[in-house]
TORKOL-4160 file (C-alpha; in steps of 0.2 Angstrom, whole numbers, padded with zeros to 4 digits, m for minus):
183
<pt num="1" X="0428" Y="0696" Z="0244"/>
<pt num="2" X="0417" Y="0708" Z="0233"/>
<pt num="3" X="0407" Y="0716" Z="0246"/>
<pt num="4" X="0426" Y="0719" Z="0254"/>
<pt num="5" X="0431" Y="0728" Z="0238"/>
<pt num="6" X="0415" Y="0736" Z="0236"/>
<pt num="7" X="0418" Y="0745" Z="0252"/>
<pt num="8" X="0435" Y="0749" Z="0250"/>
<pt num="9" X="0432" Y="0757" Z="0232"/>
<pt num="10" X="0416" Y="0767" Z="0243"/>
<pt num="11" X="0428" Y="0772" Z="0257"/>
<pt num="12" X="0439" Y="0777" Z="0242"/>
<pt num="13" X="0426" Y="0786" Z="0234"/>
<pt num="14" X="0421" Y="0795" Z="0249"/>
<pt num="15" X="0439" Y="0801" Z="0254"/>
<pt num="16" X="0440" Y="0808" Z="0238"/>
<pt num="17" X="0424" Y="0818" Z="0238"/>
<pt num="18" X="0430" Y="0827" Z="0254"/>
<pt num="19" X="0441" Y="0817" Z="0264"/>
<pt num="20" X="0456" Y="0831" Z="0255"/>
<pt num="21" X="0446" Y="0844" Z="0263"/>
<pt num="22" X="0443" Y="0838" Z="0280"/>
<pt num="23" X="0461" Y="0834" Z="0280"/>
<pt num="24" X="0467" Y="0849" Z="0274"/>
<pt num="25" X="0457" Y="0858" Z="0288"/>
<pt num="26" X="0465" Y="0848" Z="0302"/>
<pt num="27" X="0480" Y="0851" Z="0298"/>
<pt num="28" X="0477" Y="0871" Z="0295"/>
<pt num="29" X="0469" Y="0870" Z="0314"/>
<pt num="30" X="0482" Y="0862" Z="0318"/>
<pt num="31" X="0493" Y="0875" Z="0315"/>
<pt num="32" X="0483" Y="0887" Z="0321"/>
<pt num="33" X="0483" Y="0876" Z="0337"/>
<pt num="34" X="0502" Y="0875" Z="0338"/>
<pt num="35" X="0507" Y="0895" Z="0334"/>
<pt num="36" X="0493" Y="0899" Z="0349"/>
<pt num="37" X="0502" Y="0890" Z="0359"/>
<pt num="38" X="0517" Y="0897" Z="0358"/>
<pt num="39" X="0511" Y="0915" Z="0359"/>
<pt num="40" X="0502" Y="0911" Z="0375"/>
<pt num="41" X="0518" Y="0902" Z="0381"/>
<pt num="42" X="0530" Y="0917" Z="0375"/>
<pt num="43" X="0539" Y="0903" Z="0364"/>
<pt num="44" X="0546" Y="0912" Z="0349"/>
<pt num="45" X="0559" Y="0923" Z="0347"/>
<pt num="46" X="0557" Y="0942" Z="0346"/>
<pt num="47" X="0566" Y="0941" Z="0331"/>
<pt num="48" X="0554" Y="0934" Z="0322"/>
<pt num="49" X="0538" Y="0948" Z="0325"/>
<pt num="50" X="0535" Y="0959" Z="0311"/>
<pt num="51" X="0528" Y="0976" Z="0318"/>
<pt num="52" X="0513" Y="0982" Z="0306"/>
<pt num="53" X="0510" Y="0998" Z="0307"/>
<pt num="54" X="0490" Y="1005" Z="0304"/>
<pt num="55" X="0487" Y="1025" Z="0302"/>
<pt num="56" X="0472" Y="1026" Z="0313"/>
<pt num="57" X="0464" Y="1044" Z="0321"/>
<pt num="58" X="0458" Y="1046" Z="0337"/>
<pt num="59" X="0452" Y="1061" Z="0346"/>
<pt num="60" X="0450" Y="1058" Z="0361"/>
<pt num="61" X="0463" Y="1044" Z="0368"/>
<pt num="62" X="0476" Y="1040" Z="0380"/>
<pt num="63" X="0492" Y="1034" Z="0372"/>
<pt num="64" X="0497" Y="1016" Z="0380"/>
<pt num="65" X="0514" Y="1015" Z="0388"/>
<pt num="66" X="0516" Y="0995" Z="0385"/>
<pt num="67" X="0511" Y="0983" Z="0372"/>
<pt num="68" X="0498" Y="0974" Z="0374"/>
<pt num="69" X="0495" Y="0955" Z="0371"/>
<pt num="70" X="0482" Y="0950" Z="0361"/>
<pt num="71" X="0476" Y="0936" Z="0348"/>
<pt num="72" X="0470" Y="0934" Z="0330"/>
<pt num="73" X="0475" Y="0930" Z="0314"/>
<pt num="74" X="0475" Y="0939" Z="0297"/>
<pt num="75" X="0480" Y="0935" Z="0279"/>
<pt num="76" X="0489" Y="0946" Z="0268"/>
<pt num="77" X="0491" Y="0941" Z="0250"/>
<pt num="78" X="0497" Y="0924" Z="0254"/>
<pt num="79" X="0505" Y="0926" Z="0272"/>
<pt num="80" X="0495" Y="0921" Z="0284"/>
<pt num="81" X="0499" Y="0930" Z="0299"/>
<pt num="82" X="0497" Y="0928" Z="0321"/>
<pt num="83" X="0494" Y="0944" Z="0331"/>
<pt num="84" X="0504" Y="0942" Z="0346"/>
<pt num="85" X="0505" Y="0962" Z="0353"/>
<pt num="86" X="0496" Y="0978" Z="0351"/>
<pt num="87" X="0500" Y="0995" Z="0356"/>
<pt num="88" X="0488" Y="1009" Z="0352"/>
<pt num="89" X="0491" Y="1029" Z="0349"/>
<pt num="90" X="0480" Y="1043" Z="0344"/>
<pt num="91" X="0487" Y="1041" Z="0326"/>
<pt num="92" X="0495" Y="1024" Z="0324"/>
<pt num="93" X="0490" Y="1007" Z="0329"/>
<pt num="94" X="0505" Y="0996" Z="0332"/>
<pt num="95" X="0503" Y="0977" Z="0330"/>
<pt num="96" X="0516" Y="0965" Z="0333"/>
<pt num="97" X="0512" Y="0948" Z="0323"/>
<pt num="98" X="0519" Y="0933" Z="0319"/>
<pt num="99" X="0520" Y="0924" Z="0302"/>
<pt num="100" X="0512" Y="0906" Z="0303"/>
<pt num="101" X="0523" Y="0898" Z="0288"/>
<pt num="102" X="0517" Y="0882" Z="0290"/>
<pt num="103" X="0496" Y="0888" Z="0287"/>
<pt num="104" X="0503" Y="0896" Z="0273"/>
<pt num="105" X="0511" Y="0881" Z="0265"/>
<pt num="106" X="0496" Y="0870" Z="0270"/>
<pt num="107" X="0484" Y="0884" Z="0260"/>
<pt num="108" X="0496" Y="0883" Z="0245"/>
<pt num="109" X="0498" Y="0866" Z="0243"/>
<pt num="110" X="0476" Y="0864" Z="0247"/>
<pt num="111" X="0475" Y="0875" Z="0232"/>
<pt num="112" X="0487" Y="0868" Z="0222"/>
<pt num="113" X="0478" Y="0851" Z="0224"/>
<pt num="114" X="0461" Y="0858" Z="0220"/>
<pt num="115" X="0467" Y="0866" Z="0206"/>
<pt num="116" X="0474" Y="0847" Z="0198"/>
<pt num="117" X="0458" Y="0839" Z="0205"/>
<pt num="118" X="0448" Y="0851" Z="0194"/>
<pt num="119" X="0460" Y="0852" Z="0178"/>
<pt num="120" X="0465" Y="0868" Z="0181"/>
<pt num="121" X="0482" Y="0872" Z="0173"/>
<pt num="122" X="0495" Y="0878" Z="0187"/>
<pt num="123" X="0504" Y="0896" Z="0185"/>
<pt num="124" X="0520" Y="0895" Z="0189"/>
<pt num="125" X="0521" Y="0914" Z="0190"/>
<pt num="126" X="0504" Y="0911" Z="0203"/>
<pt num="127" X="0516" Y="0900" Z="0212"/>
<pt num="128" X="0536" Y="0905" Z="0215"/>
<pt num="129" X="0539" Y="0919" Z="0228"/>
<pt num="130" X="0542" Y="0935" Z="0223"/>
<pt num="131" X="0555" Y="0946" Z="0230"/>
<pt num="132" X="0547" Y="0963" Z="0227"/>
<pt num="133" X="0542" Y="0972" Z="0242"/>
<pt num="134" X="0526" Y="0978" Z="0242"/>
<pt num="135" X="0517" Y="0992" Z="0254"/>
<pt num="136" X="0504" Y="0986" Z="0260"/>
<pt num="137" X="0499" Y="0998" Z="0273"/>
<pt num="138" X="0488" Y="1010" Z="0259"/>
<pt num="139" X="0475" Y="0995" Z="0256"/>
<pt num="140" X="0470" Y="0999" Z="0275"/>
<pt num="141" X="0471" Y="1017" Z="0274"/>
<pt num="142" X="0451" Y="1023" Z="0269"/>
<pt num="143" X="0448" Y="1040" Z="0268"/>
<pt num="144" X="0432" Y="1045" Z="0277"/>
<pt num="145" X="0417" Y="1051" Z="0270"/>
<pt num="146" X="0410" Y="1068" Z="0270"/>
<pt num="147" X="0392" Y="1070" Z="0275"/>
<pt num="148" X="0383" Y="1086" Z="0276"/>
<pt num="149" X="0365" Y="1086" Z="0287"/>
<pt num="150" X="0356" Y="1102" Z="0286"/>
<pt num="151" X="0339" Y="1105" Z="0295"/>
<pt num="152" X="0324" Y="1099" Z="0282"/>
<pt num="153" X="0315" Y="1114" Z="0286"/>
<pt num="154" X="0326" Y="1125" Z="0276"/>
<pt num="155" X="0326" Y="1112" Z="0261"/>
<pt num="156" X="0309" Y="1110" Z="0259"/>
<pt num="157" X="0298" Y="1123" Z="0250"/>
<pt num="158" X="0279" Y="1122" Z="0255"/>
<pt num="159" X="0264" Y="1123" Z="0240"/>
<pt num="160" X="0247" Y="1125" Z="0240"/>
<pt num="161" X="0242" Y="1114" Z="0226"/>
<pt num="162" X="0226" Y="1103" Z="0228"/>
<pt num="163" X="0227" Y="1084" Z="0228"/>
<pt num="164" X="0214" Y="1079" Z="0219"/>
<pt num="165" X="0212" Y="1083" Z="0202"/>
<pt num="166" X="0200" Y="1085" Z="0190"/>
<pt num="167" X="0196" Y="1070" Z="0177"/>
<pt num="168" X="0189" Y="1075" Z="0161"/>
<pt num="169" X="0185" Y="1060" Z="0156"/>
<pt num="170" X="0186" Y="1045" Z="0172"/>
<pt num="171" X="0180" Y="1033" Z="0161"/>
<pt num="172" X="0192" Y="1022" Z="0150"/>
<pt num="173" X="0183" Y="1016" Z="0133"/>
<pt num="174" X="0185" Y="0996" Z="0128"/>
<pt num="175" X="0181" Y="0988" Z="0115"/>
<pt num="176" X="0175" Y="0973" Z="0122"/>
<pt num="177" X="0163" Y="0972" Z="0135"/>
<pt num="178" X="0171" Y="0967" Z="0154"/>
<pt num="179" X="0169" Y="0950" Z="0165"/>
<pt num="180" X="0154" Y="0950" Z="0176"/>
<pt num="181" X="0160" Y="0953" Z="0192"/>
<pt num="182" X="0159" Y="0933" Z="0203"/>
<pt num="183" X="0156" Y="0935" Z="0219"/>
């Protein structure tokens, strides 16, 4: 009967050490699993795609007619989001995505519970949703950097001083006589 309970309290133990995790990542694959699907199988509603908008700048690039249908994922604040659609332009890039609610509330509720594991004092403010729209299109808009090259011929200035130079004194005085030299 003790070797029964000593197991069960070990399984215990173990599940608590990282049985949360493993479970918690299951069920985020899970979900990401499950809104794959129904991208691939055209089973949401139209209503339900957000269209992000991306300033980009190409030079040299033929406008598509027709979106095109594409996978990933990207989390924005705390959204987690599914692309679903691209279309590309010489100056904007159009994604079509779809928010995955149920990765969202998985990564909440994983956080809250690590938070409680460890002590941490919950935020309330961390934790309710808030109703301000944000823009969130200028945390992707990166301005590019200027360089200017120039020959190095014309930076460079050529001198005619020698290397070497002349030691008055190459010898450094101590006052204690150096080790022999093993060898």
């Amino acid at each position: 009967m003790k070797k029964i309970f000593a197991i069960a309290m070990l399984v215990l133990f173990l599940f608590n050490l990282g049985g949360y995790q493993l479970l918690f990542q299951y069920f985020i694959y899970e979900s990401d699993v499950s809104i794959n699907q129904q991208i691939n199988n055209n089973h949401y509603k139209p209503t339900d795609l957000v269209e992000v908008k991306i300033p980009v700048h190409f030079n040299n690039f033929e406008n598509w007619d027709e979106f095109k249908i594409i996978s990933g994922q990207v989390k924005v604040k705390d959204n987690c989001y599914n692309y679903a659609e691209l279309k590309m332009t010489r100056d904007t890039m159009y994604l079509m995505v779809i928010p995955n609610h149920d990765k969202a509330h998985i990564i909440n509720a994983k956080n809250i519970y690590a938070k409680q594991i460890n002590g941490i004092p919950l935020n309330k403010k961390n934790h309710e949703q808030s109703t301000k729209k944000t823009n969130t299109l200028s945390e992707y808009n990166l301005l590019a950097l200027q360089n200017k090259y120039s020959r190095y011929g014309t930076l460079l200035t050529q001198t005619n001083k020698p290397v070497s130079l002349k030691l008055d004194r190459p010898f450094i005085e101590s006052p204690v006589k150096p080790p022999n030299f093993i060898g």
